[in-house]
Biotite code that builds the C-alpha atoms (Angstrom):
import biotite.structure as struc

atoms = struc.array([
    struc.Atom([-40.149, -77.215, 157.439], chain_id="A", res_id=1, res_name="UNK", atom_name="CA", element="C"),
    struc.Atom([-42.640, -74.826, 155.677], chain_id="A", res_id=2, res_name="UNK", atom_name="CA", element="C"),
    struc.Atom([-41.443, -71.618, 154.251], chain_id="A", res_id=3, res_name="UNK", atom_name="CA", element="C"),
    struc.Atom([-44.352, -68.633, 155.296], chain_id="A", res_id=4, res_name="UNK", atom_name="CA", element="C"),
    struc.Atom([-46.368, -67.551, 152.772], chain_id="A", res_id=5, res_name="UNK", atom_name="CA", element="C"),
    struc.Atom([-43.546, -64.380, 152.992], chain_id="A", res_id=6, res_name="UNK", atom_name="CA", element="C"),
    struc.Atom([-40.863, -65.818, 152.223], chain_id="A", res_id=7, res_name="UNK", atom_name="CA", element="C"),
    struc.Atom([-42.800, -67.358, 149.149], chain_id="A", res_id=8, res_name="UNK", atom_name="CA", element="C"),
    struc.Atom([-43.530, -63.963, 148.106], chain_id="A", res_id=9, res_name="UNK", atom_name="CA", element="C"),
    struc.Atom([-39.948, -62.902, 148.290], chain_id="A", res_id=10, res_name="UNK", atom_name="CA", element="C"),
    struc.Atom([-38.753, -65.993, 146.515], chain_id="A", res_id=11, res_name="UNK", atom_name="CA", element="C"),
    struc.Atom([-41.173, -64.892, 143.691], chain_id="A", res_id=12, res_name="UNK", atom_name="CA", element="C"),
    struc.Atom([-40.354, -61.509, 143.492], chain_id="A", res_id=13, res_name="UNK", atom_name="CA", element="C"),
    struc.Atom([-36.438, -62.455, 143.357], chain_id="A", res_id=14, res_name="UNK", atom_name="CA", element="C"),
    struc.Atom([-37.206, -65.384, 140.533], chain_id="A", res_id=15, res_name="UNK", atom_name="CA", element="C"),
    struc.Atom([-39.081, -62.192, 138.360], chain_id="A", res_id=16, res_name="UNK", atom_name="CA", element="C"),
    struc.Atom([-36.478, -60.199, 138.857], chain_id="A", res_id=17, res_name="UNK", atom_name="CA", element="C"),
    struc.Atom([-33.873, -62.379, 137.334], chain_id="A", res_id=18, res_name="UNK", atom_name="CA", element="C"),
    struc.Atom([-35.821, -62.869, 134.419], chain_id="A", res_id=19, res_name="UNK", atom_name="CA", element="C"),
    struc.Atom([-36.972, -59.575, 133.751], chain_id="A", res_id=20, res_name="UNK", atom_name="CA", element="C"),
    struc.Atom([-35.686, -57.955, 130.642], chain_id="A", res_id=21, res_name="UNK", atom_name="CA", element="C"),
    struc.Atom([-32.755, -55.869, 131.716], chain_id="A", res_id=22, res_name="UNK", atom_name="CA", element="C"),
    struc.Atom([-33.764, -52.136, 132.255], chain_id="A", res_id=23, res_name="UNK", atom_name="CA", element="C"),
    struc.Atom([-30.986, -49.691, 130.779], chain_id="A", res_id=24, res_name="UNK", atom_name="CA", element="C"),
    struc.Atom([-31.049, -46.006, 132.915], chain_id="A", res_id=25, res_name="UNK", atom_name="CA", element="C"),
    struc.Atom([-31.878, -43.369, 131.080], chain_id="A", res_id=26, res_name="UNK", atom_name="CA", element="C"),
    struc.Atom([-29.194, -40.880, 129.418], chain_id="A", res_id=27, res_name="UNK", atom_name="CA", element="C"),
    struc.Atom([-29.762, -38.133, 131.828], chain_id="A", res_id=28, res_name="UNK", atom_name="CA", element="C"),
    struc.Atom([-29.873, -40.427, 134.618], chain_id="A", res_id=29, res_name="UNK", atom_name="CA", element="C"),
    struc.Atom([-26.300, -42.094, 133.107], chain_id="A", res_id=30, res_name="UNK", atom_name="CA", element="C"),
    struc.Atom([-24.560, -39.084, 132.539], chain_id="A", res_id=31, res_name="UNK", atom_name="CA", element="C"),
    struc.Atom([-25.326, -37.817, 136.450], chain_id="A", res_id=32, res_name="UNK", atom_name="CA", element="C"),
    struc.Atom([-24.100, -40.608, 137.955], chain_id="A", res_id=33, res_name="UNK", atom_name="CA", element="C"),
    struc.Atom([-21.561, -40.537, 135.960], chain_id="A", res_id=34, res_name="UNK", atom_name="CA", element="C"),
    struc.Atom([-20.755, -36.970, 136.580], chain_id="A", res_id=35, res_name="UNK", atom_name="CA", element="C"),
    struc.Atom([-20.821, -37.606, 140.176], chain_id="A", res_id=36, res_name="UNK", atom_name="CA", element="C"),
    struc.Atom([-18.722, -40.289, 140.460], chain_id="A", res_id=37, res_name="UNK", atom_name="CA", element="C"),
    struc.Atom([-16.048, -38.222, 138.344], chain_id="A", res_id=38, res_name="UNK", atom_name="CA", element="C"),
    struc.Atom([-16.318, -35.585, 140.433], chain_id="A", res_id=39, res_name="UNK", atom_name="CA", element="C"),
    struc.Atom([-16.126, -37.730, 143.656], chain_id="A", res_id=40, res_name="UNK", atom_name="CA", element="C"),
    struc.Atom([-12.539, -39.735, 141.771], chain_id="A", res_id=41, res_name="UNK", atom_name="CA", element="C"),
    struc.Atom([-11.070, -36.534, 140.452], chain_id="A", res_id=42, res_name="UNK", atom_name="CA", element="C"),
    struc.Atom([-12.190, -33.078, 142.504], chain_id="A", res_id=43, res_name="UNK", atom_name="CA", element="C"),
    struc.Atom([-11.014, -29.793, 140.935], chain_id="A", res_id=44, res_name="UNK", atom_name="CA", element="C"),
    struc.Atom([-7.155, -29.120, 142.723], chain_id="A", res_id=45, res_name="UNK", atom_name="CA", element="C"),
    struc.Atom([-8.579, -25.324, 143.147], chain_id="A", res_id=46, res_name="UNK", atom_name="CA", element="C"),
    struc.Atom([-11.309, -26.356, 145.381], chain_id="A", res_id=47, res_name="UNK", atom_name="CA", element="C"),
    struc.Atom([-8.992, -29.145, 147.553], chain_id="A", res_id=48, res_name="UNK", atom_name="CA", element="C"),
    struc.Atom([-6.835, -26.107, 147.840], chain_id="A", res_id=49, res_name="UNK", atom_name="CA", element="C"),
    struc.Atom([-9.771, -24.099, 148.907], chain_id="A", res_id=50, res_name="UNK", atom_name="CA", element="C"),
    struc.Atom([-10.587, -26.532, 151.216], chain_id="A", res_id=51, res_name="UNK", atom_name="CA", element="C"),
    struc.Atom([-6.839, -26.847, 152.554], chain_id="A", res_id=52, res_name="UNK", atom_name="CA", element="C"),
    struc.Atom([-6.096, -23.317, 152.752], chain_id="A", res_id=53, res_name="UNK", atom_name="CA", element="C"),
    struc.Atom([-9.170, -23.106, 155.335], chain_id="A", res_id=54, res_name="UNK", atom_name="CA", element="C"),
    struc.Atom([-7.982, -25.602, 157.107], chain_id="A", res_id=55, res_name="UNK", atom_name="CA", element="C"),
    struc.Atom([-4.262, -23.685, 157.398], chain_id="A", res_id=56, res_name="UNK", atom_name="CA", element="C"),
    struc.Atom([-6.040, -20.305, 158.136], chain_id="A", res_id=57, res_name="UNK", atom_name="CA", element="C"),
    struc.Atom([-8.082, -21.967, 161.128], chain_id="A", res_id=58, res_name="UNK", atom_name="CA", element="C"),
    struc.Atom([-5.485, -23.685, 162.306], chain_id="A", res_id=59, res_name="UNK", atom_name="CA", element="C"),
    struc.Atom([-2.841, -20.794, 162.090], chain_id="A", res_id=60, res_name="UNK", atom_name="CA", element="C"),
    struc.Atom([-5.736, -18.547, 164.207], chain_id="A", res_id=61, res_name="UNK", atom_name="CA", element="C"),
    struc.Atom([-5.066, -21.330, 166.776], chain_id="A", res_id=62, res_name="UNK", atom_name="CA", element="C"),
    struc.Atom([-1.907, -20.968, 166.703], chain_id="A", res_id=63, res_name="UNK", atom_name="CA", element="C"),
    struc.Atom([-1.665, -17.671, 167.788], chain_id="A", res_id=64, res_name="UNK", atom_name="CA", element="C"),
    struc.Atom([-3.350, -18.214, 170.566], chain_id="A", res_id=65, res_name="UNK", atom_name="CA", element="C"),
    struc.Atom([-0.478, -19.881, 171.482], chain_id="A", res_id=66, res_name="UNK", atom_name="CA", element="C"),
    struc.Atom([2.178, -17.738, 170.384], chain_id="A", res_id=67, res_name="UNK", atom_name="CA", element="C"),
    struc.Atom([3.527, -14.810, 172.676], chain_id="A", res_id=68, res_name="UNK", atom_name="CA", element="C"),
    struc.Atom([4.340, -12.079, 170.178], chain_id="A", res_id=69, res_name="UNK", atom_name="CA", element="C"),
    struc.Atom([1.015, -10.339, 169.819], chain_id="A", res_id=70, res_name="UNK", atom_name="CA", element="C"),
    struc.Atom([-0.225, -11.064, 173.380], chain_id="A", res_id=71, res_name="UNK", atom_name="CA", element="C"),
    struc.Atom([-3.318, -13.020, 172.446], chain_id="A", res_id=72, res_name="UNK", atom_name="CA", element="C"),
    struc.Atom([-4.252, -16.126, 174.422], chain_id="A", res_id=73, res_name="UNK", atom_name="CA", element="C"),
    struc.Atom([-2.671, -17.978, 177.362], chain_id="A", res_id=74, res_name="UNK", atom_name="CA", element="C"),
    struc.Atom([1.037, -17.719, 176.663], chain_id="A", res_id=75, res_name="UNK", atom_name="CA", element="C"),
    struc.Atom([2.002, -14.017, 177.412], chain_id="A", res_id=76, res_name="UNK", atom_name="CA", element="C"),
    struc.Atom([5.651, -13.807, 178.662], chain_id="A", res_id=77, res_name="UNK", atom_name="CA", element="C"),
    struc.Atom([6.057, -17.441, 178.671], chain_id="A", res_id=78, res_name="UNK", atom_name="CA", element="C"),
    struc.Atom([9.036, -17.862, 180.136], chain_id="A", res_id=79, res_name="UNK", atom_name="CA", element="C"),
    struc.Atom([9.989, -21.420, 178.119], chain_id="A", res_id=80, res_name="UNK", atom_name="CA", element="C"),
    struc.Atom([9.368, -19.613, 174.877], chain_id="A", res_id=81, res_name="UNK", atom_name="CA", element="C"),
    struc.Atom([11.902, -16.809, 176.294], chain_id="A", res_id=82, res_name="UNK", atom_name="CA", element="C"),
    struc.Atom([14.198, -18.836, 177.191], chain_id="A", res_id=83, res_name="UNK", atom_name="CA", element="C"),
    struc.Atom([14.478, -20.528, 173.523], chain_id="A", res_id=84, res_name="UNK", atom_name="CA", element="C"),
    struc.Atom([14.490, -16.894, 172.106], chain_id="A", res_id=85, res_name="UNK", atom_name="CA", element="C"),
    struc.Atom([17.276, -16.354, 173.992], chain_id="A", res_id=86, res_name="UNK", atom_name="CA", element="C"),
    struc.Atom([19.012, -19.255, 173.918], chain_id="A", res_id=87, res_name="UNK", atom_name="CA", element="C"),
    struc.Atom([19.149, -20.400, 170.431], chain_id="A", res_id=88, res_name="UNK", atom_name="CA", element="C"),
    struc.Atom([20.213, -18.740, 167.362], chain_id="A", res_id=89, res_name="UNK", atom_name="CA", element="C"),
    struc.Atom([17.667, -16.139, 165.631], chain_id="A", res_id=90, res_name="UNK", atom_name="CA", element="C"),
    struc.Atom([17.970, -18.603, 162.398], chain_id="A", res_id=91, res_name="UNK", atom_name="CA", element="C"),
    struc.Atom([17.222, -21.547, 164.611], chain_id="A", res_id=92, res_name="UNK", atom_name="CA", element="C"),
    struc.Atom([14.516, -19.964, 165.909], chain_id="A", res_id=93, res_name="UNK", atom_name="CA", element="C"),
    struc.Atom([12.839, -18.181, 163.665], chain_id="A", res_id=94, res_name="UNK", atom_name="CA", element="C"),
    struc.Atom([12.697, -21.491, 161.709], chain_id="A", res_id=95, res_name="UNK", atom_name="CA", element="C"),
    struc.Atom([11.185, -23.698, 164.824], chain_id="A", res_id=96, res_name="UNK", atom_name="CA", element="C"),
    struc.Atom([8.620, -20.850, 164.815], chain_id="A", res_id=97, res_name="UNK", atom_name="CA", element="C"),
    struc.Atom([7.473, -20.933, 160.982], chain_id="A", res_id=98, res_name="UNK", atom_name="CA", element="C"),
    struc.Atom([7.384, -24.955, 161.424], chain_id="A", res_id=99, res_name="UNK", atom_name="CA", element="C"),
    struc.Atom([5.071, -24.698, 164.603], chain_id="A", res_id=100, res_name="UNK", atom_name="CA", element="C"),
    struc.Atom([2.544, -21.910, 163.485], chain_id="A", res_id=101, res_name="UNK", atom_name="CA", element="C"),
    struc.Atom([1.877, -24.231, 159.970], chain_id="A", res_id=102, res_name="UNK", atom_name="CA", element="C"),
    struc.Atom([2.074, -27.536, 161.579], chain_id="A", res_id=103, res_name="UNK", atom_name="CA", element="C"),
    struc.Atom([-0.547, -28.181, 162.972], chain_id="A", res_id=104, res_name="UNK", atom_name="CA", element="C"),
    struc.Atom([-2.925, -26.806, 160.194], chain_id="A", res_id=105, res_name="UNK", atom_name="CA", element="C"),
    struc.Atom([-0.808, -29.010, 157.865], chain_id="A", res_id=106, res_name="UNK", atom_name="CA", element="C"),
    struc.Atom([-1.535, -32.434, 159.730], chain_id="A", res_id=107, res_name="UNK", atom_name="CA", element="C"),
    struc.Atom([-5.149, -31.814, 159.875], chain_id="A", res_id=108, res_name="UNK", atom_name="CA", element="C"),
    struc.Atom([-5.332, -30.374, 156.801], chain_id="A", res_id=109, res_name="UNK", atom_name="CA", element="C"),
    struc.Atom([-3.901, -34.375, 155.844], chain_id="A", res_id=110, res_name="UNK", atom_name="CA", element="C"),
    struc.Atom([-6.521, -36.028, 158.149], chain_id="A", res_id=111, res_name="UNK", atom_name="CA", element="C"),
    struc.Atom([-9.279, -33.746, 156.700], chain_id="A", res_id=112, res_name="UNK", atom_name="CA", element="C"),
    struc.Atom([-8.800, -34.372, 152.964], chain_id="A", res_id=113, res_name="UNK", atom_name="CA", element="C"),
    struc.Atom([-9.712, -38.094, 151.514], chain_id="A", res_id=114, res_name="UNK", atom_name="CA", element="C"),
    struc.Atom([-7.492, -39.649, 149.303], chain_id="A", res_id=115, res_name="UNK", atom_name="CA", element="C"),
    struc.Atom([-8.945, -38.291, 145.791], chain_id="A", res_id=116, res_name="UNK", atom_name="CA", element="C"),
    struc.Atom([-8.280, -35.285, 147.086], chain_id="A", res_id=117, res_name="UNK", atom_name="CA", element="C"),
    struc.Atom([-4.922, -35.999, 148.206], chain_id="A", res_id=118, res_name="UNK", atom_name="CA", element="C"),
    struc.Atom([-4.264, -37.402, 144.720], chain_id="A", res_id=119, res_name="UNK", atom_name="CA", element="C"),
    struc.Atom([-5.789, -34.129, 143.114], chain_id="A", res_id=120, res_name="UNK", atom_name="CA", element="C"),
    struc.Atom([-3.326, -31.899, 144.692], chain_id="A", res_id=121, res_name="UNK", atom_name="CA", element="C"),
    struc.Atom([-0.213, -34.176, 143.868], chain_id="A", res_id=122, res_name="UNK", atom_name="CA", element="C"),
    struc.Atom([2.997, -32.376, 143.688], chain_id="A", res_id=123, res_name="UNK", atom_name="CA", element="C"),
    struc.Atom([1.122, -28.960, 143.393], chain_id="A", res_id=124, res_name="UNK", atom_name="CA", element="C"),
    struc.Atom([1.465, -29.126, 147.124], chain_id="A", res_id=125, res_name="UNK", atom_name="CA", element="C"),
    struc.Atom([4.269, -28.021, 147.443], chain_id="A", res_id=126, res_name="UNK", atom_name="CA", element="C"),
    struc.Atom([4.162, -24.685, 145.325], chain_id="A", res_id=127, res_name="UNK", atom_name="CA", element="C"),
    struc.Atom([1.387, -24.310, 147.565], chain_id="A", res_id=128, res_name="UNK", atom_name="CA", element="C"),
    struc.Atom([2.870, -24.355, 150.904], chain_id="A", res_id=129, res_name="UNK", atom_name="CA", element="C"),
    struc.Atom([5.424, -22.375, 149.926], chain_id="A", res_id=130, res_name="UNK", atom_name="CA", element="C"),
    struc.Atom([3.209, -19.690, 148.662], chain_id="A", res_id=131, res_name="UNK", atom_name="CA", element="C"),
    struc.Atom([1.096, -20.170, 152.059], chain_id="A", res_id=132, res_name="UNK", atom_name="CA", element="C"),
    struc.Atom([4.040, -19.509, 154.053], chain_id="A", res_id=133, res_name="UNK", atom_name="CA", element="C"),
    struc.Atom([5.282, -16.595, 152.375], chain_id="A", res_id=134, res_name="UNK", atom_name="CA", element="C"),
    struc.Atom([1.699, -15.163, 152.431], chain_id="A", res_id=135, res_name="UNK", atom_name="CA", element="C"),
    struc.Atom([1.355, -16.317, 156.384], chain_id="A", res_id=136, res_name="UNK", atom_name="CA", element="C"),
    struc.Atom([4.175, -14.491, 156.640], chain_id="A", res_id=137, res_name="UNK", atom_name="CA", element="C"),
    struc.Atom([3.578, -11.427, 155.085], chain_id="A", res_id=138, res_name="UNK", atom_name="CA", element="C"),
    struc.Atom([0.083, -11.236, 157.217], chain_id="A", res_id=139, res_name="UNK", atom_name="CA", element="C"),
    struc.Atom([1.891, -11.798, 160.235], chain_id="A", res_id=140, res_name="UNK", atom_name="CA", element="C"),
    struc.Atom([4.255, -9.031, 159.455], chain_id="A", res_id=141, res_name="UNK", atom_name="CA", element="C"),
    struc.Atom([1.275, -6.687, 158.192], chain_id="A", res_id=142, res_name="UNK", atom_name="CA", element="C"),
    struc.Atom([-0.237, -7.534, 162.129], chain_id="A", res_id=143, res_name="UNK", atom_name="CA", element="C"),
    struc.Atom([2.938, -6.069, 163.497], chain_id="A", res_id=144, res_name="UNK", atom_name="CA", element="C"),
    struc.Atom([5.444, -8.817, 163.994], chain_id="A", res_id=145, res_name="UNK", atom_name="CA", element="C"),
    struc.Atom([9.078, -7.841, 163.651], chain_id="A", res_id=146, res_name="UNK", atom_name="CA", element="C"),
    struc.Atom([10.135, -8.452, 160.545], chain_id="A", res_id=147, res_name="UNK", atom_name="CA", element="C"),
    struc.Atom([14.306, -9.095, 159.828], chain_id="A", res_id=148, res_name="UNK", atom_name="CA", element="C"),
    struc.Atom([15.116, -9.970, 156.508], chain_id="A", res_id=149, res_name="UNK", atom_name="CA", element="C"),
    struc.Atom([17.693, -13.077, 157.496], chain_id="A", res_id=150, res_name="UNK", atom_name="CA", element="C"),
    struc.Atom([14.404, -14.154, 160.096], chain_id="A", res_id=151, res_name="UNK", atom_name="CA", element="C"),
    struc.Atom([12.233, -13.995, 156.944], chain_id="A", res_id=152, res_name="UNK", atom_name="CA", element="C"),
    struc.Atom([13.889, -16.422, 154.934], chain_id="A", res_id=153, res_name="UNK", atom_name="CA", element="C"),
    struc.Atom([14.053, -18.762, 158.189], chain_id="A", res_id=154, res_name="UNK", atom_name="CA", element="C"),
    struc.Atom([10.203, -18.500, 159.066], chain_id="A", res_id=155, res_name="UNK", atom_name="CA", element="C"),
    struc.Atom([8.605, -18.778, 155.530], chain_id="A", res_id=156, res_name="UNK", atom_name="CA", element="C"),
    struc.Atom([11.504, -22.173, 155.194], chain_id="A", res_id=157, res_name="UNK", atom_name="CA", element="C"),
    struc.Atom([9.909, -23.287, 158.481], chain_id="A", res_id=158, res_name="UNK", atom_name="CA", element="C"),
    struc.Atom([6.506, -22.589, 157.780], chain_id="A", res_id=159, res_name="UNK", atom_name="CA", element="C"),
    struc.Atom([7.241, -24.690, 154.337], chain_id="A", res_id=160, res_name="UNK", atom_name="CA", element="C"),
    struc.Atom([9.360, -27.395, 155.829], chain_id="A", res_id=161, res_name="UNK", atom_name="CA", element="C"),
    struc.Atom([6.205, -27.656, 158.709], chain_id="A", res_id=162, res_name="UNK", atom_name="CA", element="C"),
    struc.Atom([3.711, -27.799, 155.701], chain_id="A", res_id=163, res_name="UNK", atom_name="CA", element="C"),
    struc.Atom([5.251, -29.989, 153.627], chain_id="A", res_id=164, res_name="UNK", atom_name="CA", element="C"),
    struc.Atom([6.539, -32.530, 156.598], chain_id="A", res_id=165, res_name="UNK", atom_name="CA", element="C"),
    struc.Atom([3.459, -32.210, 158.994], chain_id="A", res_id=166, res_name="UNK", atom_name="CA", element="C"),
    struc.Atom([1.169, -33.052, 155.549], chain_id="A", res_id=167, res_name="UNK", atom_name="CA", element="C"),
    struc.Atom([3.590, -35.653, 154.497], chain_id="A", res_id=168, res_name="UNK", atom_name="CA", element="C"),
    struc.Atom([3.429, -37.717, 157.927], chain_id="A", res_id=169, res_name="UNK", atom_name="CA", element="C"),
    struc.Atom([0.176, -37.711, 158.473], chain_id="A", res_id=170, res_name="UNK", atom_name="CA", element="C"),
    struc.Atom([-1.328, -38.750, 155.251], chain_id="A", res_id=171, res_name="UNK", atom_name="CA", element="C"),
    struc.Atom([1.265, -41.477, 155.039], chain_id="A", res_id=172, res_name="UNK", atom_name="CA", element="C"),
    struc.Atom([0.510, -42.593, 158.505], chain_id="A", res_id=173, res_name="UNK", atom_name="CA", element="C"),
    struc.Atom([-3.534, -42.397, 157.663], chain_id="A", res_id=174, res_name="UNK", atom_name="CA", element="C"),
    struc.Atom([-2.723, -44.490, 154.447], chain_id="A", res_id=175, res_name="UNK", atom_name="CA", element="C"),
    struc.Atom([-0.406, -47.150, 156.461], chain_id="A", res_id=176, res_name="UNK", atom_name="CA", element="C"),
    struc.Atom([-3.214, -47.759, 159.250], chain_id="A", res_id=177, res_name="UNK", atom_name="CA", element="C"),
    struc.Atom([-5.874, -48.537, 156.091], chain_id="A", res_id=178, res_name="UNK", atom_name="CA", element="C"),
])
């Protein structure tokens, strides 16, 4: 069997490569890549938040599209959501409604973010959701929602307990499947 006169060629190449002199990159050239791949293992926590927190705010806009109180989307007067209003207790409610409006933002929010950046934000997360839900909160109310001070306290423990669980689950489900 006769190798073509390409494969040859390629042999040679590959045989003057491995005894070239090695080649060292350049300082400039180092200290980019280097820079890079720093940036790519550890990104700043403010922009991962940045990047969360538009996530949330998307997500949340969703949400209300949902939600019956200010009349936007497909659920006005839904009569399930009445029903729980009436049924349960305002606590239990106004709890179940902070953990669904963040929820959803929360879980993509964990499918959206890659591990270094899940790293980056560490336990800073959870200052963080609680400061999102109090400011959710406090937008919601400036859009007219009702506003009690015992259904406060409920929502924006909700809204955290739907951050911080709906986050939690799915980045430790997206890390158990890899």
């Amino acid at each position: 069997m006769r190798k073509s006169d390409s494969e040859q060629g390629m042999l040679k190449d590959f045989a003057e490569f491995i005894e070239a002199e090695p080649l060292a990159p350049s300082t400039t050239a180092d200290r980019a890549v280097l820079g890079r791949v720093a940036r790519d293992l550890r990104p700043a926590p403010w922009s991962v938040l940045g990047k969360l927190t538009l996530v949330e705010v998307s997500a949340g806009l969703l949400t209300l599209a949902v939600c019956p109180q200010f009349g936007l989307g497909v659920s006005r007067h839904n009569p399930w959501i009445h029903a729980l209003h009436v049924t349960t207790s305002p606590a239990i409610f106004y709890l179940l409604c902070g953990l669904f409006f963040v929820i959803f933002g929360a879980g993509l929010g964990g499918l959206i973010l890659n591990r270094a950046e899940i790293r980056a934000v560490g336990n800073g997360r959870y200052p963080y959701f609680f400061g999102y839900s109090v400011v959710a909160y406090l937008i919601l109310v400036s859009l007219g929602a009702e506003a009690f001070v015992a259904s406060s306290v409920f929502w924006i423990l909700g809204a955290f307990l739907g951050n911080a669980l709906g986050f939690a689950a799915v980045i430790r489900l997206r890390f158990a499947a890899t």
